[in-house]
C-alpha positions as CSV (number, residue, x, y, z in Angstrom):
1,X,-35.9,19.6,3.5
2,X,-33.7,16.2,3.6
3,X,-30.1,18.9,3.1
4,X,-31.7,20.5,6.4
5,X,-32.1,17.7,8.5
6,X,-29.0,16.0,7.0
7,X,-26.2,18.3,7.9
8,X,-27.5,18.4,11.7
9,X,-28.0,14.8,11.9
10,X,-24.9,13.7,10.6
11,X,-23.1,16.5,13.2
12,X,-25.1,14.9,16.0
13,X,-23.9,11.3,15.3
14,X,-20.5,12.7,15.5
15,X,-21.1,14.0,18.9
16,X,-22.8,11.0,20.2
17,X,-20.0,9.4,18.9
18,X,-17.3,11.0,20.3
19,X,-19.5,11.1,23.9
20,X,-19.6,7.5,23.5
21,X,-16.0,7.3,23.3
22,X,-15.2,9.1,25.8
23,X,-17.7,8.2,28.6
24,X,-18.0,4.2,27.5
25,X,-21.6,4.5,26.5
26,X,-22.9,1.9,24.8
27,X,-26.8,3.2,24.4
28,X,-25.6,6.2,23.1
29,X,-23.5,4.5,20.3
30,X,-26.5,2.5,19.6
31,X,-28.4,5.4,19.1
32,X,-25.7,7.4,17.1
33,X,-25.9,4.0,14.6
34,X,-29.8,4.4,14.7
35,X,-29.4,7.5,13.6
36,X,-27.3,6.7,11.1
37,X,-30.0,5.0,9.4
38,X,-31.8,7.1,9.3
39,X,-29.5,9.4,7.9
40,X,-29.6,7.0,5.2
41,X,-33.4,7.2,4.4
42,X,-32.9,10.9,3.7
43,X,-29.9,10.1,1.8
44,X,-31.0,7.5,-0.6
45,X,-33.5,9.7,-2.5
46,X,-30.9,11.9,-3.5
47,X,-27.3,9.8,-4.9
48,X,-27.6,7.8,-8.1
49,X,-28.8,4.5,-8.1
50,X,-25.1,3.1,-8.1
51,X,-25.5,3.3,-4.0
52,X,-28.9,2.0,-4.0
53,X,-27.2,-1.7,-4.0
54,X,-25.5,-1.0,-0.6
55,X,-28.8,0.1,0.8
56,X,-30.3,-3.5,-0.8
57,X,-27.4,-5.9,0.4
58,X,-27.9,-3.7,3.9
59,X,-31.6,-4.7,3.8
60,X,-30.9,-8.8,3.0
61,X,-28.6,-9.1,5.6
62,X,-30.4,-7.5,8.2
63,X,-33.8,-9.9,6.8
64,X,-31.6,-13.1,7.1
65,X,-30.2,-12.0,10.4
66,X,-34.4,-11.3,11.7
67,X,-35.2,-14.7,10.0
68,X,-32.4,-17.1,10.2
69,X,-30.8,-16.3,13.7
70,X,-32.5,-17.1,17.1
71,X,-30.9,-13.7,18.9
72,X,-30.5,-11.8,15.9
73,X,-30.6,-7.9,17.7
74,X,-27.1,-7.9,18.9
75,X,-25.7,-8.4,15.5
76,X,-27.5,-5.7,14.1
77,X,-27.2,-3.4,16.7
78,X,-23.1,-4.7,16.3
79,X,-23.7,-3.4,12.6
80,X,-25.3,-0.4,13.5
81,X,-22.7,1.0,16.0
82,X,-20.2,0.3,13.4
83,X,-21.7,2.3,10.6
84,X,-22.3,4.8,13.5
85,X,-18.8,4.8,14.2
86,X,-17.8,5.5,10.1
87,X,-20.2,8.5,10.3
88,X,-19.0,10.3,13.5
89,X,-15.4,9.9,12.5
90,X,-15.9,10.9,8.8
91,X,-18.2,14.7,10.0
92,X,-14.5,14.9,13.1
93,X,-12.2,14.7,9.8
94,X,-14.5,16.6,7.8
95,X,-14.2,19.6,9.8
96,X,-10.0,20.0,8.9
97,X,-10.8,20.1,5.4
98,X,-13.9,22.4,6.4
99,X,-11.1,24.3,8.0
100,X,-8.3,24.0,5.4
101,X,-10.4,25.2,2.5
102,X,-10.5,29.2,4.0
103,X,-6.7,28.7,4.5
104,X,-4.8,30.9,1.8
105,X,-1.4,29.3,3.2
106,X,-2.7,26.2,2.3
107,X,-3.0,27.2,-1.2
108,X,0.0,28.5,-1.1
109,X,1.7,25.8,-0.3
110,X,0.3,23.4,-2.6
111,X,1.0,25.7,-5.3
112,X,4.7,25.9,-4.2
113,X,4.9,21.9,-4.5
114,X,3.7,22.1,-8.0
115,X,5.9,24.0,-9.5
116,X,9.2,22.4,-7.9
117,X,11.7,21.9,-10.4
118,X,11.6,18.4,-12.0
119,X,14.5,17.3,-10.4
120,X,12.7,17.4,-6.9
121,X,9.1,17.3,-8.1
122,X,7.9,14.5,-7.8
123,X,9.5,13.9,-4.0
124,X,8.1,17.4,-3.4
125,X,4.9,16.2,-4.7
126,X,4.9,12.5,-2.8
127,X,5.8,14.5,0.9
128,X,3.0,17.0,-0.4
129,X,0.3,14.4,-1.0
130,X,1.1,12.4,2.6
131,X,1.2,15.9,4.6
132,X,-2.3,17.1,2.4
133,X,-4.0,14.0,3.3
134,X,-3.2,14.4,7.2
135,X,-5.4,17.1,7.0
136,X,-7.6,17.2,3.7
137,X,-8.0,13.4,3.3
138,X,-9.4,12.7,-0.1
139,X,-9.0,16.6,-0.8
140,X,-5.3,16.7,-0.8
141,X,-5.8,14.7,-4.2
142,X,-8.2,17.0,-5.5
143,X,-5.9,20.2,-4.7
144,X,-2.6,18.9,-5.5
145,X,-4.4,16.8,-8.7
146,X,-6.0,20.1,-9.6
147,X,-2.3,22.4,-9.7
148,X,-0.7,19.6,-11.4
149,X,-3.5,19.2,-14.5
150,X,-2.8,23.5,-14.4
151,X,1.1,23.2,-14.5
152,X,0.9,20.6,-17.6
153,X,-1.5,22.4,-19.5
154,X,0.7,25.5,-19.6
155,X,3.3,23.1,-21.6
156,X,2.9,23.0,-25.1
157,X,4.9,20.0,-26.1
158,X,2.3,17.7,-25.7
159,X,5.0,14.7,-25.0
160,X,6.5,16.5,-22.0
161,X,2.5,17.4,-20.5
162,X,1.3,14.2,-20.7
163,X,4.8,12.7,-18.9
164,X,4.6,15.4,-16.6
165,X,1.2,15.3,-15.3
166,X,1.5,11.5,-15.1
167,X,4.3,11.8,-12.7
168,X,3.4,14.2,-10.7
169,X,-0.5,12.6,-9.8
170,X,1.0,9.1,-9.1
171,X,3.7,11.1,-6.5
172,X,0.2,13.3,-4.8
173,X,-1.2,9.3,-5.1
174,X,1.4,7.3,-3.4
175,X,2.1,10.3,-0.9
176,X,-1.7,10.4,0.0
177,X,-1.8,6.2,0.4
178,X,1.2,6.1,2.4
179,X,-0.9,7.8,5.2
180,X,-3.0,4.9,5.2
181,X,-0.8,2.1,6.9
182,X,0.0,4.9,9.9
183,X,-2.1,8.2,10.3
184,X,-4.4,7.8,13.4
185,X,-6.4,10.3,11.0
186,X,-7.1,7.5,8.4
187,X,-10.2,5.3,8.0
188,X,-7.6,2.4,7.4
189,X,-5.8,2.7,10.9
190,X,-9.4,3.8,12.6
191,X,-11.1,0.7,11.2
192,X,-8.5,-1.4,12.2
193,X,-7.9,-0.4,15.7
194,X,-11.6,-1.0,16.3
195,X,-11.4,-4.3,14.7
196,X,-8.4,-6.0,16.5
197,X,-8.8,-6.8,19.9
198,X,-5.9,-5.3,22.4
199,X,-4.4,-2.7,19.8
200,X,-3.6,0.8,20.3
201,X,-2.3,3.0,17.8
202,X,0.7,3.9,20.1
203,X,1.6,-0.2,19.8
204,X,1.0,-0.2,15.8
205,X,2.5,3.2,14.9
206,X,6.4,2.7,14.7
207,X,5.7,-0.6,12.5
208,X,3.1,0.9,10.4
209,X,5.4,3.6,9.9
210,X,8.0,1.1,8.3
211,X,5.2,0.2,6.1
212,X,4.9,4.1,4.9
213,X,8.2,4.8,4.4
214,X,9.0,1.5,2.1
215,X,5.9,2.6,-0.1
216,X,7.0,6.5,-0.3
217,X,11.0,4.9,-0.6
218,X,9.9,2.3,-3.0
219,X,7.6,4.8,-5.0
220,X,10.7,7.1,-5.3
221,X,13.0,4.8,-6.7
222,X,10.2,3.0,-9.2
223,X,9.8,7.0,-10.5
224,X,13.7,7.5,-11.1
225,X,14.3,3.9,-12.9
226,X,11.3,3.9,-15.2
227,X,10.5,7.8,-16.0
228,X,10.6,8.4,-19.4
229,X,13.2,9.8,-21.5
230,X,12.9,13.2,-23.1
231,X,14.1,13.6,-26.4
232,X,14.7,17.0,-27.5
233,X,15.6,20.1,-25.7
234,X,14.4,20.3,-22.2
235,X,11.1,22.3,-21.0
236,X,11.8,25.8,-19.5
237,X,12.0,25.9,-15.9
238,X,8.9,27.5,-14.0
239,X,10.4,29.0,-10.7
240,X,8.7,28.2,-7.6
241,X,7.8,31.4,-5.8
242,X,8.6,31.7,-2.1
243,X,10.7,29.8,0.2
244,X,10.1,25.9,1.8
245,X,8.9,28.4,4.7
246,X,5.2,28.2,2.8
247,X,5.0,24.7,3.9
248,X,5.7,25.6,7.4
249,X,2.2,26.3,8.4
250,X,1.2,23.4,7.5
251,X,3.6,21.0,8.9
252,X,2.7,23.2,12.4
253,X,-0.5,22.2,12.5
254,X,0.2,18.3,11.6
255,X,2.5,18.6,14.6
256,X,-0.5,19.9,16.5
257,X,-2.7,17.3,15.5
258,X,-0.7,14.4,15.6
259,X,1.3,15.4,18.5
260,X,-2.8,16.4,20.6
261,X,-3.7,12.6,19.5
262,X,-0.7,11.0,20.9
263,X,-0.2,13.1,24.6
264,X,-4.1,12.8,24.8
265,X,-4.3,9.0,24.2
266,X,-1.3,8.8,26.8
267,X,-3.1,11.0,29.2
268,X,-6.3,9.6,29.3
269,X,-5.6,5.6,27.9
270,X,-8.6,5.7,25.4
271,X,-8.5,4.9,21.9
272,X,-6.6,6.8,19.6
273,X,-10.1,7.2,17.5
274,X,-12.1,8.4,20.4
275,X,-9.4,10.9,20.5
276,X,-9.1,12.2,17.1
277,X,-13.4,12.6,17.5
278,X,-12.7,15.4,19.9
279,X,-9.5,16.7,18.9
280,X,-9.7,17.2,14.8
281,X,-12.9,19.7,15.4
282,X,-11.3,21.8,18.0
283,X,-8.2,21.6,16.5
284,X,-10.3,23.2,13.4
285,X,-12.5,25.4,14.6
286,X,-8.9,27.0,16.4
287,X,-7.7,26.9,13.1
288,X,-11.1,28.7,11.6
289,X,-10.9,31.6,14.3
290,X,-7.2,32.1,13.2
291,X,-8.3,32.7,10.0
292,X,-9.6,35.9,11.4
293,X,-13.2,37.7,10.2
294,X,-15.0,38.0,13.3
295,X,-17.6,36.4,15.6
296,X,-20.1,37.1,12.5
297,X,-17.6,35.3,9.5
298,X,-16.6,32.6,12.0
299,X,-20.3,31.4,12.8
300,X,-21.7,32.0,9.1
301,X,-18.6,29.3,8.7
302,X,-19.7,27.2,10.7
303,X,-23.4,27.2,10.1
304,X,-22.2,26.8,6.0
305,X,-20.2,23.4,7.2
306,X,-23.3,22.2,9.4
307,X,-25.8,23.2,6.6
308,X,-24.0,23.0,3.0
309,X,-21.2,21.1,3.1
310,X,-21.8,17.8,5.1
311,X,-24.9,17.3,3.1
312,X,-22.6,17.5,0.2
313,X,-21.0,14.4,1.5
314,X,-24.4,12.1,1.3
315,X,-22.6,9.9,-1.5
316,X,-19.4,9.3,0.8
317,X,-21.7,8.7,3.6
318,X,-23.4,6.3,2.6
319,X,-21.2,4.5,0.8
320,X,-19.0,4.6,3.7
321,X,-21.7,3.3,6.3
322,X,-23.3,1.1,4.8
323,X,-19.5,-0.6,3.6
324,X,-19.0,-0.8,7.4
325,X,-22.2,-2.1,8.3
326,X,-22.6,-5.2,5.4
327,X,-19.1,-6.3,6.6
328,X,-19.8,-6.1,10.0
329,X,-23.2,-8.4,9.9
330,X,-21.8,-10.0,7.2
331,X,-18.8,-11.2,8.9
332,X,-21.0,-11.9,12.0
333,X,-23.5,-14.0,10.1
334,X,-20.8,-16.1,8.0
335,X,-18.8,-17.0,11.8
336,X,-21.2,-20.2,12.3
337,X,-21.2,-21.4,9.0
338,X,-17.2,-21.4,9.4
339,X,-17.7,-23.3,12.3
340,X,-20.2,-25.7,10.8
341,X,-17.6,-26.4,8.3
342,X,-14.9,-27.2,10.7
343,X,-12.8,-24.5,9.0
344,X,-9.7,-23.8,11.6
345,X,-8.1,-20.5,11.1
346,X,-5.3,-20.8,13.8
347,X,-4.5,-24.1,11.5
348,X,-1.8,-22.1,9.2
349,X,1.0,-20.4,10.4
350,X,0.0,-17.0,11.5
351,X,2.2,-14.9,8.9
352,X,0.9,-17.0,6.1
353,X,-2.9,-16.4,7.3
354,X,-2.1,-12.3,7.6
355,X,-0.3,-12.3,4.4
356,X,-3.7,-13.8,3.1
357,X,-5.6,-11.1,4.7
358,X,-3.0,-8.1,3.4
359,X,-3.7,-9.5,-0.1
360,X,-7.4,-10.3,0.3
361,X,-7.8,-6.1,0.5
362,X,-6.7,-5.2,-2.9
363,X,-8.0,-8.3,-4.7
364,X,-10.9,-7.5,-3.1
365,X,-11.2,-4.2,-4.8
366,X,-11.0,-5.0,-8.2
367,X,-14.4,-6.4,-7.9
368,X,-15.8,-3.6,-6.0
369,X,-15.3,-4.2,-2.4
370,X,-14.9,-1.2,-0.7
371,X,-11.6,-2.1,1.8
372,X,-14.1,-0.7,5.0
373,X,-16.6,-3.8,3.7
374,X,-13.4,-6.1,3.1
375,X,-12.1,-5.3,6.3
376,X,-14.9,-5.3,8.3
377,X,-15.9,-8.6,6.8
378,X,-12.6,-10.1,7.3
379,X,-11.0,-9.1,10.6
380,X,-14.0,-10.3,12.9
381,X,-13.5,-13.9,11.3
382,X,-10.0,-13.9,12.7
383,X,-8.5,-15.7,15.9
384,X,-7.6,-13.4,18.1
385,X,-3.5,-12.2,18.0
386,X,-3.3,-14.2,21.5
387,X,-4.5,-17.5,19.4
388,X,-2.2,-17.1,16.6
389,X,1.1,-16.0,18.6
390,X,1.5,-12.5,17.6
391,X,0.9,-9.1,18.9
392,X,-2.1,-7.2,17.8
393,X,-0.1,-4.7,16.4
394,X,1.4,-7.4,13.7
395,X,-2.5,-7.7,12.4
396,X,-2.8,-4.1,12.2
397,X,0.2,-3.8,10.0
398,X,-1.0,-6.7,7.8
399,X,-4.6,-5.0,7.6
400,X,-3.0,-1.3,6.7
401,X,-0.6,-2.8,4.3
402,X,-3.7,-4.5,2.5
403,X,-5.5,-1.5,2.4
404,X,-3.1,1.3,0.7
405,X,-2.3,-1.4,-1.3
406,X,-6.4,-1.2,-2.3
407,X,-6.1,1.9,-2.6
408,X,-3.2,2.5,-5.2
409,X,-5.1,-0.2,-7.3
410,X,-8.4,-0.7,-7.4
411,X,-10.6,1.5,-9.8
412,X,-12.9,2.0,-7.5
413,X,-11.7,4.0,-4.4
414,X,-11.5,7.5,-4.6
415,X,-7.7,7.5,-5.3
416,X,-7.8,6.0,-9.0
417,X,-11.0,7.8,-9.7
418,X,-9.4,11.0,-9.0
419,X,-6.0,10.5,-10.7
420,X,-7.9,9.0,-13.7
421,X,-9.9,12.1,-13.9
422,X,-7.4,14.6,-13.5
423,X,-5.1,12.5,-16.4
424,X,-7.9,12.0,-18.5
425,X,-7.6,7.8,-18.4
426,X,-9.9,5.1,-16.6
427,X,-9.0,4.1,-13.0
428,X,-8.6,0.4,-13.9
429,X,-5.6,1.8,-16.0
430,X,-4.2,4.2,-13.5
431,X,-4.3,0.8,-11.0
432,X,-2.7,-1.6,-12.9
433,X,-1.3,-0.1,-15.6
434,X,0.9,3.4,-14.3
435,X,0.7,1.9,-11.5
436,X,2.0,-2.1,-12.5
437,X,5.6,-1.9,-11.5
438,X,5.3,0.2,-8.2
439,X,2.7,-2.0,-7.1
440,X,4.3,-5.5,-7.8
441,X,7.4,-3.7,-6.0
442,X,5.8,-2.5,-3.3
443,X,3.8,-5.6,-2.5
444,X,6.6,-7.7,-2.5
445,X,8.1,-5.6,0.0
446,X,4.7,-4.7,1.7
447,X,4.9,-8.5,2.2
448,X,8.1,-9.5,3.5
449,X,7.5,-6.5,6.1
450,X,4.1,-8.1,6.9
451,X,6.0,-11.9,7.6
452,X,8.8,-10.1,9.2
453,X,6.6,-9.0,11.9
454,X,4.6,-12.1,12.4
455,X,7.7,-13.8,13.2
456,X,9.4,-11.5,15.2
């Protein structure tokens, strides 16, 4: 009975949401985050007790906002639209990889990345991951992780498998977390934009996308310097079948989707979010019809995304919630004790205090801080980019930075888990171990970017 109320619930936040949004309702978000609690009380009795402590921390906070605050309902209901938020815009993005998982070209292509030659493998691989995760998120790991664990296990040198499958999940890895800092589909650059007053993703985009390109550049270059050495005669060559035409498809509909979010949010001056809510599910149910089987397939499709497969997300959910909604009251509950303290943080120079933030996010995350609960701890706290002399967009790109830096790193995002399970190693060691040298690279440029804009 909870799966049947689940999957229509969760689908009925997202509307709310994305009616919210568009119309500038605030009871209606309200509700949409009421609901969302309520989503959680039918998810809790079903994840392992490794959520339950979200629920608990969700619980204390809310009991010291009710006892120790005077007006304590508008920080709550603050929290409540923000886990509201996290749910609508987690059901809009899973309808593309609702969508994308009745594609065959999708499989196609992934298949056709996987079995590049070395020699362009692992840059086939790292554009792969980052054009996946546009429209699978988390899933472009799983597919792409899933073909490169196949392609090593038909190798019998048992050397050569484990280099190759190494290389190959770290380029799916640093492809996918390159989206992070840019795509108006990610949680990082949703998150953000809700969290910094006066951005827009049109504003952050072009120097976010600076901060994509240095990790995929950077990533690259740390792959050709330190790939092992082969000693022996060389592994046969497995031929790639088809053209680069099989990724066409696919780069078609990123065009679509990217392209629909920027004209839209031009056209109508919302936020880029509010526009993604609306235009990733019609986008995919487009993309479903396409597919072809008739009025009878397409609905049975729909009905199994509704009923099966967004209850299949109660983990994600809630995790992802709840991480917005602890930081959110959190953060509003800790802003008078900073206060109380006398602690200034328009004090430092403003590049210093966003480098502190960009490395708060992955230090965070080796203790188990979700970056949604670091960031929506964090960014409230800040002065506003007016106080500190910079652009909003300069926060953004610190915040971004931060988090696909979490995200190549710390053993408890999805990322590391996956790429640890699909190479058969713990995700501490995929973080800081294969990982190490791409990360100490890439932060150091990650954070010269980050100062360079500060100052500009």
């Amino acid at each position: 009975m909870p799966d049947r109320l689940l999957g229509p619930l969760l689908l009925l936040i997202s509307l709310a949401v994305a009616a919210a949004e568009w119309l500038d309702l605030r009871a209606v978000y309200v509700g949409a985050g009421g609901a969302t609690a309520l989503a959680w009380a039918l998810i809790a009795p079903q994840v392992g007790k490794g959520r339950w402590p979200f629920l608990a921390v969700s619980a204390g906070l809310t009991a010291w906002a009710l006892i120790g605050r005077e007006a304590p309902w508008p920080l709550i209901e603050r929290a409540l639209v923000s886990a509201g938020f996290i749910a609508g815009f987690f059901v809009a993005l899973a309808w593309l990889r609702s969508a994308a998982s009745g594609s065959p070209a999708i499989s196609r292509c992934g298949q056709f990345l996987a079995d590049q030659p070395p020699g362009r493998r692992y840059a086939a691989l790292t554009a792969g991951g980052h054009l996946f995760a546009l429209v699978l998120s988390y899933g472009a790991i799983a597919l792409l992780g899933g073909l490169a664990e196949a392609s090593a296990r038909e190798e019998k040198n048992r050397e050569i498998a484990e280099i190759r499958v190494r290389r190959m999940l770290l380029a799916i890895q640093r492809g996918f977390t390159a989206t992070l800092p840019w795509s108006p589909l990610a949680f990082a650059m949703a998150v953000s934009l809700s969290l910094v007053p006066g951005s827009s993703w049109a504003a952050a985009a072009p120097w976010c996308a600076v901060s994509a390109l240095l990790m995929i550049g950077l990533g690259w270059a740390v792959d050709t310097v330190v790939k092992p050495k082969i000693v022996g005669p060389r592994p046969a060559r497995r031929r790639a079948e088809g053209g680069w035409s099989r990724i066409l498809p696919l780069i078609l509909l990123l065009t679509i989707l990217v392209g629909s979010v920027g004209l839209l949010q031009q056209a109508t001056a919302l936020r880029a979010v509010a526009v993604v809510m609306v235009t990733a599910p019609l986008v995919s149910l487009a993309w479903i019809v396409l597919q072809g089987g008739g009025g009878r397939r397409i609905a049975a499709r729909v009905a199994r995304f509704v009923d099966v497969e967004l209850p299949d997300y109660r983990a994600e959910v809630l995790l992802l919630t709840t991480a917005g909604y602890i930081g959110t009251l959190g953060s509003a509950l800790l802003a008078p004790l900073m206060t109380d303290l006398g602690l200034d943080l328009t004090a430092p120079p403003a590049w210093a205090l966003l480098l502190a933030v960009m490395w708060f996010i992955p230090i965070a995350g080796q203790i188990g801080m979700n970056p949604i609960l670091a960031v929506s701890l964090v960014a409230p706290l800040l002065p506003g980019a007016p106080a500190l002399g910079v652009q909003p967009s300069a926060v953004v790109v610190a915040i971004t930075a931060g988090w696909a830096l979490s995200g190549v790193t710390s053993p408890y995002t999805a990322t590391t888990l996956l790429v640890g399970s699909f190479g058969h190693v713990s995700a501490r060691r995929v973080g800081l171990i294969w990982n190490g040298i791409y990360v100490a690279v890439t932060a150091s440029a990650l954070s010269a970017w980050v100062v360079f804009v500060a100052t500009r």
